[in-house]
C-alpha positions in Angstrom: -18.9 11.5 -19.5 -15.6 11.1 -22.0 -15.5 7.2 -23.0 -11.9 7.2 -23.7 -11.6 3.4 -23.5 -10.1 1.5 -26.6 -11.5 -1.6 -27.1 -11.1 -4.6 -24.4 -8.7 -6.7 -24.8 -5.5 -4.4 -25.8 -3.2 -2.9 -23.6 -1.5 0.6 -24.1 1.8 0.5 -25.4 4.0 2.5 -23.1 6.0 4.4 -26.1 7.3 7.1 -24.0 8.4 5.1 -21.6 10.7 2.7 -23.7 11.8 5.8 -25.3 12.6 7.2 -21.7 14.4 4.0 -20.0 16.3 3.1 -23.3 17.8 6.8 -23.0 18.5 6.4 -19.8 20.0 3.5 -20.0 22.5 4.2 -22.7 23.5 6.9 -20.6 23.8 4.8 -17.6 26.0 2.2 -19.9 28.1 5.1 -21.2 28.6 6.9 -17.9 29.9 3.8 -16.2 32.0 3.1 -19.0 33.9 6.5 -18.9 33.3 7.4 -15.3 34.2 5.2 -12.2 36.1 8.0 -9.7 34.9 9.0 -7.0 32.8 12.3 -7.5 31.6 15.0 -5.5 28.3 14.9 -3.4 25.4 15.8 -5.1 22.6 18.2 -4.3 19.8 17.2 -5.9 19.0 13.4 -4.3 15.2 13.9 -2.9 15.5 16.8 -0.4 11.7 17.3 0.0 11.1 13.9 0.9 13.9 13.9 3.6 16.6 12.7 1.5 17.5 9.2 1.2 17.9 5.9 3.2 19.2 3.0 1.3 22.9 4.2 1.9 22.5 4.8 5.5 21.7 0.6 6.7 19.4 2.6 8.9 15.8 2.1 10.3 15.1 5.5 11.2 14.3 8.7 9.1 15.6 12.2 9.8 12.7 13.8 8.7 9.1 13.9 6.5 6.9 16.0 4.6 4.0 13.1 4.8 2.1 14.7 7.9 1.4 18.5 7.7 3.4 19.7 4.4 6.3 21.1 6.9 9.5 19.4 6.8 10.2 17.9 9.9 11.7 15.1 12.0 9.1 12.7 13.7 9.5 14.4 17.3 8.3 17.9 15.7 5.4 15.8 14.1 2.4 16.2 16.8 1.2 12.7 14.8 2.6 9.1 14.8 4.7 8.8 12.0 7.1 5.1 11.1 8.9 4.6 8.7 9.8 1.0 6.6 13.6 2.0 5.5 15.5 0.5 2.1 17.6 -1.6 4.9 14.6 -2.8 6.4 12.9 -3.8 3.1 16.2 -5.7 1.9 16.8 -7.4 5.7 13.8 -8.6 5.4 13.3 -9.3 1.4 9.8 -7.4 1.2 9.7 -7.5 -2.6 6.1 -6.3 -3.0 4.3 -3.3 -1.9 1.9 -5.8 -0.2 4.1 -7.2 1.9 5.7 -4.0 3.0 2.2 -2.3 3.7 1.7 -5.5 5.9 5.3 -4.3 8.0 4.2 -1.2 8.9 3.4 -0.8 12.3 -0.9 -0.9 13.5 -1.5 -2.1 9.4 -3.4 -5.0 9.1 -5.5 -6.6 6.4 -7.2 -8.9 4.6 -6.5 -10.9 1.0 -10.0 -11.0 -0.4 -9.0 -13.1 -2.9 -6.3 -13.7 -5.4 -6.1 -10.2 -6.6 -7.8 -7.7 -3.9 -6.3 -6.8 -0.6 -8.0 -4.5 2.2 -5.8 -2.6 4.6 -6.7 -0.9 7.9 -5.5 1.1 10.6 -6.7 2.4 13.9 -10.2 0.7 12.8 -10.8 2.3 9.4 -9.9 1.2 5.7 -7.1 2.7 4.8 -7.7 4.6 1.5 -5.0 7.2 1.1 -2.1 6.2 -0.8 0.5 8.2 -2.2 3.5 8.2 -4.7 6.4 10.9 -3.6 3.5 12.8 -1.8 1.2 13.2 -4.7 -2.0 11.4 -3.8 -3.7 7.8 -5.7 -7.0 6.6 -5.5 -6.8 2.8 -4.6 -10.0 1.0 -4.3 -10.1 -3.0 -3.6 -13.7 -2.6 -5.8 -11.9 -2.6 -8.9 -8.5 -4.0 -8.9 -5.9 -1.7 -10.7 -2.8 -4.1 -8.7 -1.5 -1.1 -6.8 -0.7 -3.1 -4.2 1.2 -5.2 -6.0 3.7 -2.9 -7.6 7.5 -4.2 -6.9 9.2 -2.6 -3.8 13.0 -2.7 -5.9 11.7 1.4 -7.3 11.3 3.0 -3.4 13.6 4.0 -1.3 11.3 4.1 1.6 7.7 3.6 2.9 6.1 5.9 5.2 2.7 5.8 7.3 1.3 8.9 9.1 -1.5 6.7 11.2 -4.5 9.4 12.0 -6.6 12.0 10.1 -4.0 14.2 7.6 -6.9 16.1 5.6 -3.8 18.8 4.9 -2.3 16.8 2.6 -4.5 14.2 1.5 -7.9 16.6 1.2 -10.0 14.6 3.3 -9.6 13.6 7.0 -9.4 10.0 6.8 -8.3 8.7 10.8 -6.6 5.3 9.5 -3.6 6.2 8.2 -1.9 7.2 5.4 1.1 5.4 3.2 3.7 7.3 1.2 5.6 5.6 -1.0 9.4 7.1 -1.8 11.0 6.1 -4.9 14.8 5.9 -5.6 16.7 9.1 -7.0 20.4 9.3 -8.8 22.9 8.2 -6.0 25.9 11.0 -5.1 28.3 8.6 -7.3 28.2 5.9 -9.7 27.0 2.9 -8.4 25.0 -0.6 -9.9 24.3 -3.6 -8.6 22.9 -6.7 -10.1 20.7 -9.6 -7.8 19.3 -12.9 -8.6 17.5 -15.1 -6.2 15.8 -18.4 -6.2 13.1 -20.0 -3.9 10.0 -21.4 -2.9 7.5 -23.0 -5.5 10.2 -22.2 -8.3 10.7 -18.4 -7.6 13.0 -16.5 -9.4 13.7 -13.0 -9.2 16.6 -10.6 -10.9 16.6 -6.7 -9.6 19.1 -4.6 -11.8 19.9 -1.4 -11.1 22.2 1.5 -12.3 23.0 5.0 -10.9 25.1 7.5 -12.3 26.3 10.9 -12.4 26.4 12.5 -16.3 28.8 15.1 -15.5 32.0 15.7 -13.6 30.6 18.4 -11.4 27.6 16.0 -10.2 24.8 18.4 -11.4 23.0 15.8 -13.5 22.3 12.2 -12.9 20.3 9.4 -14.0 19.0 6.1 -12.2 17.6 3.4 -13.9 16.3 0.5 -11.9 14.7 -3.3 -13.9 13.2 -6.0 -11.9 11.5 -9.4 -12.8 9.4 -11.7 -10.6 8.1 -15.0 -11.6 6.4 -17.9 -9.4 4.4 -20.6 -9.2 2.1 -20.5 -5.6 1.1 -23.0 -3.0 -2.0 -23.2 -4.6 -3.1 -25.2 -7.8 -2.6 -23.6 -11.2 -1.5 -20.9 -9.5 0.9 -18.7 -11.4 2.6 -15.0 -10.4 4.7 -13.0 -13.0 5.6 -9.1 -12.3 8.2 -6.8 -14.2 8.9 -3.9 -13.5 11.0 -0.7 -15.3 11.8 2.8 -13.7 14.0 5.3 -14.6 15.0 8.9 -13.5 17.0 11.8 -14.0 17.1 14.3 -11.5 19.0 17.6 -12.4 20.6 20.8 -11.0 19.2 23.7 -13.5 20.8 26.6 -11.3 22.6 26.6 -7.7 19.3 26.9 -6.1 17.1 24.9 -9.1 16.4 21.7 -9.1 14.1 19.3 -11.9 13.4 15.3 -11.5 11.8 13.7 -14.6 10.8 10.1 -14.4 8.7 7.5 -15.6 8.0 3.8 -14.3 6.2 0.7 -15.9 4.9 -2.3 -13.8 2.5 -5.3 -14.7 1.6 -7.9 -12.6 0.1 -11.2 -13.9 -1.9 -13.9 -12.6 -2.8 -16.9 -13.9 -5.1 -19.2 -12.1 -6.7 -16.1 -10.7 -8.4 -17.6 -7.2 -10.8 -16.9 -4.5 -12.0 -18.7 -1.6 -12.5 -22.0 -1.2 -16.2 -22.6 0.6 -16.5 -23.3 4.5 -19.4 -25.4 4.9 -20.5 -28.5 3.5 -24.3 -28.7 3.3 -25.2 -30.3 7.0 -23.4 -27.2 8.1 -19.9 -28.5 9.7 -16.9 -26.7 8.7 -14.3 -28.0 5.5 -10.8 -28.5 5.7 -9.6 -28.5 2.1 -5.5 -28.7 2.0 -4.1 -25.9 1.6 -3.4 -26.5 -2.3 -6.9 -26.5 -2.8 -7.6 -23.5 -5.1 -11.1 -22.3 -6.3 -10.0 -21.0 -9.9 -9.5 -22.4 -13.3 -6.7 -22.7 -15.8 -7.6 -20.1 -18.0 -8.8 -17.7 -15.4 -6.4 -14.5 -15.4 -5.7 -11.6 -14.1 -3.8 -8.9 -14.7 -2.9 -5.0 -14.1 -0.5 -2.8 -16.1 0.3 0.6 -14.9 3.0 3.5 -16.5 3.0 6.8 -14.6 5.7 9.9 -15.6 6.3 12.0 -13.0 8.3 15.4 -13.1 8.4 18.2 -10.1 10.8 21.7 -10.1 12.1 23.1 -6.8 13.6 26.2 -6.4 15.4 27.3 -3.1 14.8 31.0 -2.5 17.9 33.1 0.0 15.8 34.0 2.6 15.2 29.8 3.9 12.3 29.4 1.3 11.5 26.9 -1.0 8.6 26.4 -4.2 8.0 22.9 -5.6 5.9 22.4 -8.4 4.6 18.6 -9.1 2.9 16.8 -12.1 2.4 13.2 -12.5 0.1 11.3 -15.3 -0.8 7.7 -14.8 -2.9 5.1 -17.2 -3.4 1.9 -16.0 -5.1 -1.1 -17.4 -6.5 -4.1 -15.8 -8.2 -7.8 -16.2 -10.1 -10.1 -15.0 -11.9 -13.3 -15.9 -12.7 -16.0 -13.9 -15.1 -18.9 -13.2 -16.8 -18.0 -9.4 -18.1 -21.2 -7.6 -19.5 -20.5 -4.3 -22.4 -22.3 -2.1 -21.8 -25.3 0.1 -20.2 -28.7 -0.6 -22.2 -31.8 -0.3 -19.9 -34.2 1.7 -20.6 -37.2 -0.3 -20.0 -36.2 -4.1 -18.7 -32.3 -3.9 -21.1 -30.8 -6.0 -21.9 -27.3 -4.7 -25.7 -25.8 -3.5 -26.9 -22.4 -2.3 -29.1 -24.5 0.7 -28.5 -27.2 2.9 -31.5 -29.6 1.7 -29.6 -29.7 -1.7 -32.0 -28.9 -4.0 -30.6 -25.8 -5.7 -26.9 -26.5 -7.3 -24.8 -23.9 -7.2 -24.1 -22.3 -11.2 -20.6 -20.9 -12.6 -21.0 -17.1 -12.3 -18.1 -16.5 -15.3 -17.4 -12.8 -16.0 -14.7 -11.1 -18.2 -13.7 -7.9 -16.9 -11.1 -5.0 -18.5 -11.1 -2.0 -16.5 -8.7 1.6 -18.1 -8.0 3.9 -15.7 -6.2 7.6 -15.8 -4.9 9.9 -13.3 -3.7 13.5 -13.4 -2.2 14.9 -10.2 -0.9 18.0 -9.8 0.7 19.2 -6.2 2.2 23.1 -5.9 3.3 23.7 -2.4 5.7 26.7 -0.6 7.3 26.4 3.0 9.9 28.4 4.6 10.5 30.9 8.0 9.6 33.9 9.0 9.8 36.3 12.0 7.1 37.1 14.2 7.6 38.9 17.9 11.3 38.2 17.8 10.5 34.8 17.4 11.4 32.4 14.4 8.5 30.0 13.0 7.8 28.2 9.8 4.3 28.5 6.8 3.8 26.3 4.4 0.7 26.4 1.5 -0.3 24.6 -1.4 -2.8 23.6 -3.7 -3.6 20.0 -5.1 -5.6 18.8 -7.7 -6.3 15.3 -8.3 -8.4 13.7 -11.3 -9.4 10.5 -12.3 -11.7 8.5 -14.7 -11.8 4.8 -15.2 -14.1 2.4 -17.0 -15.0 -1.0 -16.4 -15.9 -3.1 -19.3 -17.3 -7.1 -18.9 -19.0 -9.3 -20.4 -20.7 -13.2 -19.7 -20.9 -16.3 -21.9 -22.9 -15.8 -25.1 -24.6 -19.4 -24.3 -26.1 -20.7 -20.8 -23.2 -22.4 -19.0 -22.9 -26.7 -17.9 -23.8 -27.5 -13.9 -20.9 -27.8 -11.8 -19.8 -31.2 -11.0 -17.4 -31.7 -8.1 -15.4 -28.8 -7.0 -12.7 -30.8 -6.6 -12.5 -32.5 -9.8 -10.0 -30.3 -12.0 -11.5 -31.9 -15.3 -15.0 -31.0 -14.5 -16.0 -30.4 -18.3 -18.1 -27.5 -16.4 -15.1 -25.5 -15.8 -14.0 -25.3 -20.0 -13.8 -21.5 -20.6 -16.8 -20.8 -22.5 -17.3 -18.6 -25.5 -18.1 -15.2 -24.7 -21.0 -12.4 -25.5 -20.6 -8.8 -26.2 -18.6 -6.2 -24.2 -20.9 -3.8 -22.1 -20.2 -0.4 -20.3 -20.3 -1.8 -16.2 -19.0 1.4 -14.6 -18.1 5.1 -15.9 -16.8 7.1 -12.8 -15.0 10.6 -13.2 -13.6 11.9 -9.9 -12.0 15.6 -9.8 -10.7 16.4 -6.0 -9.2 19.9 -5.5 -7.8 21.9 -2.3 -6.1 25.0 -1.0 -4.2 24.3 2.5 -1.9 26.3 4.5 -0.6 25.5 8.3 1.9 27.7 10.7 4.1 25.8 13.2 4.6 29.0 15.7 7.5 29.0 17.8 5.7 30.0 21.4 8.9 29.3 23.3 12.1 27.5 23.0 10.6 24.3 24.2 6.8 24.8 23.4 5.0 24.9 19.5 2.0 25.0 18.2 0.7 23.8 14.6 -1.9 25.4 13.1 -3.7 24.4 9.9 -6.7 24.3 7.5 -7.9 22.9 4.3 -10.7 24.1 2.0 -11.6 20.7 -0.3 -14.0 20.4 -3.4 -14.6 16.9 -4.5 -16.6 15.9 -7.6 -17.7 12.8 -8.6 -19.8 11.8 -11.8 -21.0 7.6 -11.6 -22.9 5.6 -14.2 -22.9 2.4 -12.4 -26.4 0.5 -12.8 -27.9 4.4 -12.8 -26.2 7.7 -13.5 -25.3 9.1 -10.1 -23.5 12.5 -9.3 -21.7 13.8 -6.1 -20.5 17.1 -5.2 -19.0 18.6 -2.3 -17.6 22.1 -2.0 -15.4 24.1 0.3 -15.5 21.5 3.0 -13.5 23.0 5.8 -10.9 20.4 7.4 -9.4 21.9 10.6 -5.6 21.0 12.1 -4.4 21.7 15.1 -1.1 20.2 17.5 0.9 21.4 20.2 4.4 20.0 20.9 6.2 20.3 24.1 9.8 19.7 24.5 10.4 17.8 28.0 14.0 17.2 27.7 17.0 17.8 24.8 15.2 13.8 24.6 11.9 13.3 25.2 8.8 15.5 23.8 5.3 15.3 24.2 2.4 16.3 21.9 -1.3 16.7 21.2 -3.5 17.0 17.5 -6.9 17.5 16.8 -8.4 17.4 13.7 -12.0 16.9 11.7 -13.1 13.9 9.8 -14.6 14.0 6.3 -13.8 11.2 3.5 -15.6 10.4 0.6 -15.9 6.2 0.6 -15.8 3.8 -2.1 -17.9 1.3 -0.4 -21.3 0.4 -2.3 -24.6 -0.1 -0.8 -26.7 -3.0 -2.2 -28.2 -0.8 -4.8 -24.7 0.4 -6.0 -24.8 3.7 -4.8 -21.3 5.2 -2.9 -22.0 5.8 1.1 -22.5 9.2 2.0 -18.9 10.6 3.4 -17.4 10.1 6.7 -17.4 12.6 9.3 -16.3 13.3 12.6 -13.2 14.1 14.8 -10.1 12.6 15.9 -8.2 13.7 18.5 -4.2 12.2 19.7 -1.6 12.5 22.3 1.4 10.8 23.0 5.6 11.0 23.9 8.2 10.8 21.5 12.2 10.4 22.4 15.1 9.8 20.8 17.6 7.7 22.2 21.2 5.8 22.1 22.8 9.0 20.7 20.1 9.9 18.6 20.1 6.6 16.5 16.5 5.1 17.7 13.4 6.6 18.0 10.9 5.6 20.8 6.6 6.7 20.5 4.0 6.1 22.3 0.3 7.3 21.4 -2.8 7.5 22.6 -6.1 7.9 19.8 -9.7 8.1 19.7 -12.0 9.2 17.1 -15.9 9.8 16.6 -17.2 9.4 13.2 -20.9 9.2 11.8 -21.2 7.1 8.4 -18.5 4.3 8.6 -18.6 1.4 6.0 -19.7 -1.8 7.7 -20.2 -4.8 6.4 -23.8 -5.8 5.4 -23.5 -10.2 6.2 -24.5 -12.0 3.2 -25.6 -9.3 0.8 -23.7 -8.2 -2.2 -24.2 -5.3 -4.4 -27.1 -5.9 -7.3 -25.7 -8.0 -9.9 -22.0 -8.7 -8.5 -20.3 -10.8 -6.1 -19.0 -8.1 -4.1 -19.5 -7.3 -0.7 -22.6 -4.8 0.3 -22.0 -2.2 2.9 -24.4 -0.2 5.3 -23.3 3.1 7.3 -22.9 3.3 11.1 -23.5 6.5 13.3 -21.6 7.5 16.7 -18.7 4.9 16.1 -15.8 5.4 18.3 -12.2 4.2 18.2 -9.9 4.5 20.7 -6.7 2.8 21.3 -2.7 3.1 21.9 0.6 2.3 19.7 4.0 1.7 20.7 7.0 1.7 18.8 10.8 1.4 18.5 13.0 1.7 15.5 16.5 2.3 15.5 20.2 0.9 15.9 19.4 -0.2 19.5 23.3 -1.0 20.3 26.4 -0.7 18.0 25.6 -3.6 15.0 21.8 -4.5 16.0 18.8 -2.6 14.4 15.6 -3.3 15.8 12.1 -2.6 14.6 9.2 -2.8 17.6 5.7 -1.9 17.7 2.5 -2.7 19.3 -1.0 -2.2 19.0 -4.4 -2.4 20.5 -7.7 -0.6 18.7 -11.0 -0.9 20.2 -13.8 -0.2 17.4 -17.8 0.2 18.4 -20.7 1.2 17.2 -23.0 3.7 19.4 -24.8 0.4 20.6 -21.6 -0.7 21.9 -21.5 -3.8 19.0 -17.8 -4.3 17.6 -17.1 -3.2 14.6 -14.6 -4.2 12.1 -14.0 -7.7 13.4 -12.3 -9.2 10.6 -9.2 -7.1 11.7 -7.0 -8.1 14.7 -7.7 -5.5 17.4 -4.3 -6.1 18.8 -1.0 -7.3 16.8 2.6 -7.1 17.5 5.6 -6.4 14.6 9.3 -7.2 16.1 12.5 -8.0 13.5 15.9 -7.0 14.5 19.2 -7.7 12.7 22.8 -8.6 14.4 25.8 -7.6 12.0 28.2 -9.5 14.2 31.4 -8.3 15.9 35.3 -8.8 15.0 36.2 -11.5 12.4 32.5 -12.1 12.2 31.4 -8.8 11.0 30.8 -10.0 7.3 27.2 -11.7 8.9 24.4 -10.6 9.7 22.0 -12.5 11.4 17.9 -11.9 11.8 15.0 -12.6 13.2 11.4 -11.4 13.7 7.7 -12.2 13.8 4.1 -10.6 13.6 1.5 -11.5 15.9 -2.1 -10.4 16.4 -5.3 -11.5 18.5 -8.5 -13.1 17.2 -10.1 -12.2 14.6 -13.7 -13.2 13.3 -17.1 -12.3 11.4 -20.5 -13.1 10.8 -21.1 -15.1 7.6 -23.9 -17.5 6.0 -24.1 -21.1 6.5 -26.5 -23.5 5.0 -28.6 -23.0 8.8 -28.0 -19.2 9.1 -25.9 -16.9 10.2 -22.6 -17.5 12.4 -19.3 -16.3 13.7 -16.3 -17.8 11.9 -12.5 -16.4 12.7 -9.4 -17.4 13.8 -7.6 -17.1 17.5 -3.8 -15.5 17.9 -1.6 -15.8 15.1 2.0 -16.1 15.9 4.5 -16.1 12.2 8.5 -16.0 12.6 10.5 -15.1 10.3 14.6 -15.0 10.1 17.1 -14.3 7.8 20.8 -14.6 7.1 23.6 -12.8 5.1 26.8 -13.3 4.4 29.3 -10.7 2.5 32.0 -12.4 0.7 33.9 -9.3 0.1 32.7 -5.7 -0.5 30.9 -6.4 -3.4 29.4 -9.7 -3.6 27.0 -10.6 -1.3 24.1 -13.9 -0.7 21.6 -13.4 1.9 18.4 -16.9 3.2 15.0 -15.4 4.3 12.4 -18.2 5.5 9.0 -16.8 5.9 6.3 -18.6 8.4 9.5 -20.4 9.8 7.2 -22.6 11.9 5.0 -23.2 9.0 2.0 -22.0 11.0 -1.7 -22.8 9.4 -3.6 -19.7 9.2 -6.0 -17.2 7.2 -5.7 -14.4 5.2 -9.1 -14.3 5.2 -12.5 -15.9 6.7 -16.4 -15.2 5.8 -15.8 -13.5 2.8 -18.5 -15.0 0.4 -18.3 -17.8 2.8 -15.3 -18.7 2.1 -11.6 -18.9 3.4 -8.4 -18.5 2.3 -5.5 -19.9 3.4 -2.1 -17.9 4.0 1.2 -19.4 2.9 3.3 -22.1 4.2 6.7 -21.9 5.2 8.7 -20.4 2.4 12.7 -19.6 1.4 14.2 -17.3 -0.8 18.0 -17.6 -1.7 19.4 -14.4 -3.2 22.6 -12.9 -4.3 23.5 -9.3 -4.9 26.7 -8.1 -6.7 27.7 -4.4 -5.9 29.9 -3.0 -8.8 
């Protein structure tokens, strides 16, 4: 394999992308200057993706692109489909894409530890994640911080929850997320915010849109945010920036080009895990929830620039061609002092066993990681005619590679024992003086796939969705042993009928196969072989009060062979991460219900349930550390009359028990958590029509809970109650 890693330690410079924001921003400045009339509408603002949200306050999108490649509103989508608006985002200040994957309705997950999250849906990891449709390889093995990119760059989040092998080359029944970023508004516009909270937060979000020309066939966005923090937790530190800009143009009347590029980095210092739950006689701890297990000088960080440009051309006949390119490098960090065992109650000092003969050792690594992904997406949709009768094809081809290396190293010199894990001035916990660099992991992954799919008009009321994808997926691994994978013309069948009840209410059906390629590691290292199976849904769809809400309900179930599960208390060979072992005959089954919309004139109201039931073919549960029921609610009031300038809201998440097998000095046991309950509300308040300040408070009832429990025996705790003051001028 190509080592194109430069050395650890240095970061790329991102040259074309200064060169690209500084442009556009002068142009931005200038345009401003000269222009501020009203102009006419454009027509190039993000038609494939279903246009834009953030100007509508709404909750609901008109339609997607995310589920089958055909546009269409959610009730012609024979899959659940939700939506997290602009509106929603700002009502509820969901600043990172973290906490909006954690909105989404039948998402849940778990923080493995200061920089990892895992996200799941319908009982599976969630693994497909997307950037204005084009597909991303996320992994929570290595750490690239994708999901914890600032929200301030997307206009809107969307989850198709099921199988979509169409689009994403593998069927994959969890779900997966689109992001949508921002594109040039229809006039000039900028707004400036600045906000203030919790544990010395501060936050500034600028961002600029403009026209370049009087007739509105050009424009530019450019779009700036910092984030800095200190945490909760001890020596705990958060700092991300972020920097996008676009320009979306009109080449011809039917022609139509977006070039962008965007820059993020997120940095932690004080990089944590868990903090242990046993002491050595084997009764649980209860550190404060400042406790941190980390170091000063432990550090993360991930920095990732991505252009992006796609051409779409609007044939006479109804039919359209995009063509779509995106090229990311991303760089990432890591070094940190693990501590893990059991804590004697008398002195703090850490052991592997309960008689306390064996101290626990600093397990200190130095990680830098460089990353690179090529996408490239060509798709065609449009009508045609077929026994009198009107229906719709769409085709494509993706192509999706990636190659990363991981890079480490560990003290030149044996390390001191641990003394108290409490004690902060443990001499033990100095940063030491570290060895040589060494190759860790080398992985090349090339995924490829031809699709087309046919929505045939049978009737007025009645259509049917027919699809298929053929997928080739390569992968080349030198990860303790060189290791190859190859699978070719994989066959993923679609299929969904939609019945129109009522002008209102329609019902629908899909079936499709299961095959995914997983990035969980047995205890030798080695990748599990793919997932397969089938997943079948059917459910009822309406839109009501005038069209302005949407109301689902769904029924799921899905068979799969091979699913990751959790091996308790083993870890891949030489690492602290978790070891997996693959289950046969699991089924999932479960329902979802949801409600978004503007629910009566002034209030918008998100609403979702759901209940998953995960087992193995010995009827074991699977999955445990996941809720396998939670509830998302958050509605806002833009009072009435003389009142109308606030808007009031409130909301909460809730979900059942949750718990997992995990060592203790004796054994093995069940450790979890029972029903969760966090409120949240919010307030704004507009002054005039463009200045505006807005209170969120998070965990309102400052509730004591976990992010996550067992996970190298050890807990973590999630966050207090928190507030965040902002203020937003609109110029």
């Amino acid at each position: 394999m190509a080592h194109s890693l430069r050395r650890p330690g240095f970061t790329r410079s991102p040259l074309a992308l200064s060169i690209a924001l500084a442009t556009s921003s002068l142009l931005s400045a200038t345009a401003i200057a000269d222009e501020t009339r009203t102009l006419e509408a454009m027509t190039i603002v993000g038609e494939a993706q279903g246009g834009t949200t953030e100007e509508t306050q709404a909750y609901t999108v008109d339609s997607s692109t995310s589920a089958n490649g055909l546009t269409l509103s959610p009730r012609e989508t024979p899959q659940s489909v939700s939506f997290l608006t602009r509106q929603q985002m700002d009502d509820e200040a969901l600043t990172s894409t973290t906490e909006a994957i954690n909105r989404l309705p039948g998402v849940s997950s778990n923080r493995l530890d200061g920089t990892r999250a895992s996200f799941q849906s319908r009982g599976y990891t969630i693994r497909n994640f997307q950037f204005d449709g084009q597909q991303s390889n996320t992994s929570s093995f290595w750490p690239f911080g994708d999901a914890e990119w600032d929200t301030a760059i997307y206009d809107r989040v969307e989850v198709v929850r099921g199988a979509t092998g169409l689009m994403t080359g593998v069927g994959d029944p969890s779900a997966t997320v689109n992001f949508v970023r921002k594109k040039p508004l229809d006039e000039a516009a900028a707004s400036v915010t600045g906000a203030v909270g919790s544990w010395d937060r501060r936050r500034g979000v600028v961002d600029v849109s403009t026209p370049l020309d009087d007739a509105g066939k050009v424009g530019v966005r450019f779009v700036a945010a910092k984030d800095r923090s200190d945490s909760f937790m001890d020596d705990v530190e958060n700092d991300r920036e972020t920097l996008y800009g676009v320009i979306a143009a009109e080449l011809t009347p039917d022609t139509e080009l977006n070039v962008g590029v965007e820059y993020q980095r997120y940095d932690q210092d004080g990089a944590y895990l868990g903090v242990p739950l046993y002491y050595t006689d084997g009764t649980r701890t209860d550190f404060d929830q400042s406790v941190a297990n980390n170091t000063e000088w432990a550090h993360f960080f991930t920095e990732n620039t991505r252009g992006f440009a796609d051409l779409t051309h609007y044939f006479a006949n109804g039919w359209k061609a995009t063509a779509a390119y995106s090229h990311g490098d991303a760089n990432y960090g890591l070094t940190y002092n693990y501590r893990g065992g059991y804590v004697d109650r008398d002195n703090g000092i850490l052991y592997y066993d309960s008689n306390r003969q064996v101290p626990t050792t600093s397990y200190l690594v130095d990680y830098r990681g460089d990353r690179t992904q090529k996408n490239l997406n060509l798709s065609a949709e449009g009508p045609f005619e077929l026994l009198g009768r009107e229906h719709q094809l769409g085709f494509g081809y993706m192509r999706l590679k990636e190659e990363y290396e991981i890079w480490s190293r560990t003290p030149a010199s044996a390390v001191p024992a641990l003394g108290s894990f409490t004690d902060r001035d443990d001499p033990a916990l100095a940063e030491p003086e570290w060895g040589e660099w060494g190759l860790t992991d080398d992985t090349e992954t090339e995924q490829s796939g031809f699709y087309a799919v046919t929505r045939f008009s049978l009737a007025d009321p009645v259509h049917l969705i027919i699809g298929a994808r053929l997928t080739d997926w390569e992968i080349d691994q030198d990860y303790r042993g060189e290791r190859s994978y190859e699978y070719n013309d994989e066959f993923t069948p679609y299929a969904g009928l939609i019945v129109d009840i009522t002008d209102n209410l329609t019902a629908y059906t899909s079936y499709t196969q299961i095959f995914n390629t997983q990035s969980e590691r047995a205890p030798d290292g080695a990748l599990l072989d793919p997932l397969e199976g089938t997943s079948y849904e059917a459910g009822l769809k309406a839109a009501l009060f005038e069209d302005r809400a949407d109301v689902s309900f769904a029924v799921f179930r899905s068979e799969q062979d091979n699913l990751a599960v959790e091996i308790p208390g083993v870890y891949v060979a030489g690492t602290t991460d978790q070891a997996y072992t693959e289950s046969d005959g699991a089924v999932v089954e479960g329902f979802e219900l949801e409600v978004a919309g503007e629910v009566a004139p002034g209030i918008n109201l998100s609403a979702s349930y759901a209940l998953v039931d995960a087992e193995d073919s010995d009827g074991t549960q699977l999955n445990t550390s996941y809720p396998r029921q939670q509830a998302k609610v958050y509605a806002t009031w833009q009072l009435p009359g003389d009142w109308s300038r606030l808007t009031l809201g409130a909301g909460g998440t809730w979900q059942g028990d949750t718990y997992k097998d995990t060592d203790t000095p004796t054994g093995t046991e069940k450790v979890g958590q029972g029903d969760v309950f966090l409120a949240n509300a919010m307030a704004r308040y507009r002054f005039n029509d463009n200045f505006s300040t807005q209170l969120n408070v998070s965990n309102l009832f400052d509730e004591e809970y976990y992010t996550q429990q067992g996970f190298y025996s050890q807990y973590l705790y999630g966050a207090p109650r928190s507030a965040l003051l902002s203020m937003t001028y609109d110029f």
